[in-house]
N, C-alpha and C positions, 0 to 999 in steps of 0.2 A: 814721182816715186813717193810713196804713202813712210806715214812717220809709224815707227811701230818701236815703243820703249823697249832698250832692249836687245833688238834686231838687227838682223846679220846677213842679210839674204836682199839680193832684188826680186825675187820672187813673192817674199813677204813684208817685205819693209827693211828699215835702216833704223837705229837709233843712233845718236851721233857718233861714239866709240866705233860702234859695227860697221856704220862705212869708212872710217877712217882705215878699220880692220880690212877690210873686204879688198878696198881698193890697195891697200899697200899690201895685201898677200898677191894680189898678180904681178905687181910686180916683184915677187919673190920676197918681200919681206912681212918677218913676225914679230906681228905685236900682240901683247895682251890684250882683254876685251877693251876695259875700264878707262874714260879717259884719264882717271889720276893714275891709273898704271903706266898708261902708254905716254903720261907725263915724265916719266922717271928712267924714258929711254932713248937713248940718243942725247946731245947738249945744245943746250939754248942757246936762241938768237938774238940778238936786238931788233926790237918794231922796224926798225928804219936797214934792216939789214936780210929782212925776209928774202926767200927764192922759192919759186912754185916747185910745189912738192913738199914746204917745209909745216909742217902740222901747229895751226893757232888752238892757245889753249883758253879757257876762261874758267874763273873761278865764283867761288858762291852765287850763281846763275838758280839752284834751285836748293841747295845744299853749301855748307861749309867747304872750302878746298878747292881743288881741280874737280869742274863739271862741267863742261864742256869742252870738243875738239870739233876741228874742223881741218880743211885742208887748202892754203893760200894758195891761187893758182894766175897772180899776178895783178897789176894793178890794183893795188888797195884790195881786189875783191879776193875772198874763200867760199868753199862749198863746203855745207853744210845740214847734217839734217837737224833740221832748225826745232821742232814740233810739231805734236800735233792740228791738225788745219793747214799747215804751214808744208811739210815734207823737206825734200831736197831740196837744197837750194844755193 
């Protein structure tokens, strides 16, 4: 799946927010685009306390703050759209 800033669609790409967005609206739930939005929804977990399905967030990645989300799906690992070159992953 192609990285497109931004995006919201598997049609046209994911930016990291958009799939966080995409895949938590099938399962019936709404979140804002932005990952520092959709940091401010729901309450946090500890590292060591994560559960698939629970949304990792990173901060000053390209910018000041919350910029980045992704989405833990067990064993250490998340999916995420990582960048340009890079996509889904």
């Amino acid at each position: 799946m192609a990285y497109v800033w931004g995006g919201g669609s598997p049609n046209h790409g994911f930016g990291c927010s958009g799939l966080v967005q995409y895949v938590c609206r099938t399962w019936g739930i709404s979140l804002p685009h932005t990952a520092a939005e959709q940091y401010h929804v729901g309450r946090p977990v500890s590292f060591l306390d994560l559960e698939p399905g629970d949304l990792v967030f990173l901060a000053n990645t390209y910018k000041p703050g919350v910029s980045h989300v992704g989405i833990y799906i067990g064993d250490g690992q998340w999916v995420q759209a990582a960048g340009t070159g890079i996509g889904v992953v």
